[in-house]
N, C-alpha and C positions, 0 to 999 in steps of 0.2 A: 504493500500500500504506500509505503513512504517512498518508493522510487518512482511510482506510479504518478503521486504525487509530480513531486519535482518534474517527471515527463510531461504533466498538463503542463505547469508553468511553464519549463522552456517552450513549449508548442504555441500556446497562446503569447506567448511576447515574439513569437515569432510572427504569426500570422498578425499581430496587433500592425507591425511597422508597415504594411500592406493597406491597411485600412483606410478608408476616406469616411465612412459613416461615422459622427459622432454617438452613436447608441448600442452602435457594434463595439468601441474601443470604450464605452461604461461598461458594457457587458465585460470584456475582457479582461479593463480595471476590476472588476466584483467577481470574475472567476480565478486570479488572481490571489483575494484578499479570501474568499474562501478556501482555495488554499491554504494559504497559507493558515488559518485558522483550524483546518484538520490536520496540518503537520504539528501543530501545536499542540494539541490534543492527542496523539496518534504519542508525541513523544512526551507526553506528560502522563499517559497510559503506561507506556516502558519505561519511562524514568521513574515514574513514581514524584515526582516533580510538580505540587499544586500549581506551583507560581503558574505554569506553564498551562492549567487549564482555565485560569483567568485570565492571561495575555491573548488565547484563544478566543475566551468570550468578548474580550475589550476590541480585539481585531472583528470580527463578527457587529459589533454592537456600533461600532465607530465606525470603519472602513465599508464595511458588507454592506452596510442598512442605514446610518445616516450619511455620512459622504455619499452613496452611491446614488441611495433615495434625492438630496442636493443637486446633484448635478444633473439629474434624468429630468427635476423640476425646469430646472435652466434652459436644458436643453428645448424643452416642449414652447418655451419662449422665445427662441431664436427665430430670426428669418432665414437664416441658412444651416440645414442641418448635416452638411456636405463638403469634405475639403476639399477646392478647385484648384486653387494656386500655391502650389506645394511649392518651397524651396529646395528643398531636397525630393526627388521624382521617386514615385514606387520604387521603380526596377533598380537605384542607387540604395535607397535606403533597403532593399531585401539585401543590396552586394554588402551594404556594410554591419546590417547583422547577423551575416551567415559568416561575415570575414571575421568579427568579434569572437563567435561563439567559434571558432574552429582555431583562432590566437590564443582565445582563454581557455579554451581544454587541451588545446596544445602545451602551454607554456605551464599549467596546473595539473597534469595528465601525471605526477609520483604524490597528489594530494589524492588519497582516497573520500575523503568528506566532501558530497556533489553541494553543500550549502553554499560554499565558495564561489562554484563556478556558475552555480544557476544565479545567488545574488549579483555577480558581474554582468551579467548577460541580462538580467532583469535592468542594472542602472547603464547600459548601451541602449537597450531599447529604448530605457525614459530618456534619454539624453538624445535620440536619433526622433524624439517625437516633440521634445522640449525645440529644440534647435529648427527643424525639417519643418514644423507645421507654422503657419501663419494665426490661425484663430486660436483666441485666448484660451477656450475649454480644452482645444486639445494640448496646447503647452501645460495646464494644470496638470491632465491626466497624464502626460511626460513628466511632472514633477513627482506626483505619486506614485507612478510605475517606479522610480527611484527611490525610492524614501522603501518601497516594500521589497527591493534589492538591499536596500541598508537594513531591514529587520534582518534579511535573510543571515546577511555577512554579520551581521551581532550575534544572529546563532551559532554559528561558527568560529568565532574570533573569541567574545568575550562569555561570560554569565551575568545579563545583566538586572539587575534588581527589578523586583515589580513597580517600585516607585520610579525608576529611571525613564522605565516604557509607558506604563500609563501616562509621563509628563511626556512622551514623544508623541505620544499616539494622539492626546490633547490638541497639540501643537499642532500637529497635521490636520486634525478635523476644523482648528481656530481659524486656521490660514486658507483649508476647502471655502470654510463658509463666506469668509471675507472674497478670496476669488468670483467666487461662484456671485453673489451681491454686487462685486465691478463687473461682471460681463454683462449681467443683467443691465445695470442702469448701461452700461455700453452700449449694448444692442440696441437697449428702447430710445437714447439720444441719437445714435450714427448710423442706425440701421443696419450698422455689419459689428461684426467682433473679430475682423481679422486684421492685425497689430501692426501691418505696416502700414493701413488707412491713415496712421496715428502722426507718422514721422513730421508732415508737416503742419500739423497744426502748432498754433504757438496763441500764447497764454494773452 
């Protein structure tokens, strides 16, 4: 189950950098965050590790159901629910996550612990969507795709406290909701939400 696991994630951050639908790449972000939420669980079962089926439910309760629920509201308020003008083109951004994912199991390939290499390939994909996309919800959901590659790599790296994560986990849902509230009032002033509309206005 636990590799299985990890198999959804890398496939779905694979298939996300593909994507132009913003409902498909929520979808992606919340099967993602579900994951990650039964790898939680799944190693708080074998560990015997409580902490670990409350970071579980906080991931679940935060990321799954209110960020996700947030940004699907926003989305239903857009005028465009579609990326057109890509900076980085589909068929560049598949070469540069397949080139990531084949550098980092390359160069991590005598780590046996796949947390590693699945959370590096998760914060290439938020960084290839942060970067690549023009409208603001999908740069956010490239923020978070990253931030759920940094749970990953905390898994792996450190043990860190329930109070550490729950103030991360905070932080990320502070920062969804503030996003999510600019694109709105964006949208309903500019009628678009795509970031380089922006450059020249001036104050």
């Amino acid at each position: 189950m636990f590799e299985t696991l990890l198999e959804v994630l890398l496939i779905v951050a694979i298939l996300m950098t593909g994507v132009r639908r913003i409902k498909l790449l929520i979808s992606g972000f919340a099967i993602q965050s579900l994951c990650i939420a039964l790898i939680c669980f799944y190693l708080g079962y074998t560990t015997g590790e409580s902490s670990l089926y409350i970071v579980g439910i906080m991931t679940v309760l935060m990321k799954l159901v209110l960020t996700t629920v947030m940004m699907n509201k926003v989305s239903k308020g857009l005028n465009e629910n579609k990326e057109t003008d890509l900076i980085i083109s589909i068929q560049w951004s598949y070469i540069l996550c397949i080139a990531g994912i084949i550098i980092t199991y390359g160069l991590l390939r005598e780590f046996g612990q796949p947390f590693l290499k699945v959370g590096i390939v998760l914060m290439i994909v938020g960084s290839i969507l942060l970067i690549g996309r023009q409208k603001a919800i999908t740069q956010m959901i490239g923020f978070l795709t990253i931030e759920n590659g940094i749970v990953l790599l905390e898994m792996y790296m450190v043990k860190m406290s329930l109070i550490i994560e729950a103030a991360l986990m905070l932080e990320v849902l502070i920062l969804a909701l503030i996003m999510g509230i600019m694109i709105f009032n964006i949208n309903k002033a500019f009628d678009t939400i795509n970031t380089d509309k922006f450059s020249n206005i001036k104050g």
